[in-house]
N, C-alpha and C positions, 0 to 999 in steps of 0.2 A: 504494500500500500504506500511506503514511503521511498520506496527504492531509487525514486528522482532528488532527495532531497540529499544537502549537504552539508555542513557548517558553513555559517556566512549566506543559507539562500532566505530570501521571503518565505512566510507562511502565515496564514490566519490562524491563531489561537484565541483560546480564553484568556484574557491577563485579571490575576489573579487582583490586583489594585486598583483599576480600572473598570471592574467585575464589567467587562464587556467583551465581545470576540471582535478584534484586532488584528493588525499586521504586525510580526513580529519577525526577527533574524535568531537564525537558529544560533546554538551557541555551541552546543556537543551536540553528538548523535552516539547511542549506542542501539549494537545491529543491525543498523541502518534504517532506524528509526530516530528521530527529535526528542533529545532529552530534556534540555537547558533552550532554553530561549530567551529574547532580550523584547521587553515590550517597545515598539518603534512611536508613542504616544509618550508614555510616561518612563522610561528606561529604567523599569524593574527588571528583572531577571532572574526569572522562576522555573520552574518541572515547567513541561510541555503539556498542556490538557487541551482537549477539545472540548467544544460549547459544552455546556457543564447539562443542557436541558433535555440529557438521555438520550437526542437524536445522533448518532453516529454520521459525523459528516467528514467527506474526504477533503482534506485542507486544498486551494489550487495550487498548480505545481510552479506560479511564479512568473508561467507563461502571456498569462492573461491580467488586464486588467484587476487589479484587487477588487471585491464588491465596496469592504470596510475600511475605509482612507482614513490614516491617523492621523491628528493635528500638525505634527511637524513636517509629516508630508507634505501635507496641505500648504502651510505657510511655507516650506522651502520652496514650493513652485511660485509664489505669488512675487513680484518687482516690491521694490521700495514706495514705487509710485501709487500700486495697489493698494497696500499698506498703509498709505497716507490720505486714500480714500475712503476710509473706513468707514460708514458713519455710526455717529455716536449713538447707542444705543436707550432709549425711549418707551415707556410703556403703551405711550401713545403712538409711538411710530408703527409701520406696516412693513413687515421685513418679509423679504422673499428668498428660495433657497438658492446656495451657493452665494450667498450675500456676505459681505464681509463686514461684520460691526466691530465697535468698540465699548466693552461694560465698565464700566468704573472701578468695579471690586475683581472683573473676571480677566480683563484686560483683551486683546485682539481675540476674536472667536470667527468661525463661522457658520451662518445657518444650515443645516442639515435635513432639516426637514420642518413642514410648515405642518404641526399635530391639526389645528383648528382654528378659523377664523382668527379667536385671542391668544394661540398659543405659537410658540416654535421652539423648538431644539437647535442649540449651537452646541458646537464642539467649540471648547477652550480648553487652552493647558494642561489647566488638572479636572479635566473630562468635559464630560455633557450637561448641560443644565438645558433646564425645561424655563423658558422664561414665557413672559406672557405680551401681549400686544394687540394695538386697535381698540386701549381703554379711557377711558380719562384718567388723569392723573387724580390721586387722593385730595389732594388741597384743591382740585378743581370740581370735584364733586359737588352735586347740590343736593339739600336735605332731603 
């Protein structure tokens, strides 16, 4: 099942910090199978597990496009110029995916997915956050 893989190649795992499935670099292999891995999100480096949710899935072989793109991935493809276009992030704003914002507490993130009308998911540094949007703001609320 692993007999393409090597120390040093891509592989989607579970990262154990993260508690999400990721793209990680193998780090051992014994039998030629993924021992050790290096989470490519948050550079933990733990046993090798697959998604923990009982379905047995075959990791890609590295070939292909990853489905689950880690943050630093992410941000090592993006210019400076990108970067500098962030915008700043707003409960009132209306963020769309692959959008690139700026949180105050989370710092550069980007959208990943639009949950619902008021909702989106960004990837940031140290993971995912579920923020909310398309609200009024608290102090603009009326009674």
């Amino acid at each position: 099942m692993f007999e393409n893989y090597s120390a040093g190649d891509y592989i989607e795992a579970w990262c154990t910090k993260c508690r999400l499935e990721l793209g990680h670099t193998i780090v051992a292999m014994v039998d030629n199978a993924p021992r050790r891995v290096k989470c490519n999100t948050c550079n933990s480096e733990h046993n090798f597990r697959i998604k923990s949710s009982g379905k047995k899935r075959i990791p890609s072989t590295g070939k292909t496009k990853p489905r689950n793109r880690g943050y630093g991935e992410l941000i090592s493809r993006l210019s400076d110029s990108d970067l500098s276009r962030a915008r700043k992030y707003s409960i009132e704003g209306n963020f769309e995916k692959d959008e690139i914002i700026y949180h105050p507490s989370f710092g550069v993130g980007i959208v990943s997915s639009v949950i619902q009308a008021d909702k989106v998911e960004a990837l940031f540094r140290d993971g995912p956050r579920l923020l909310a949007q398309n609200r009024q703001s608290p102090a603009v609320q009326k009674p």
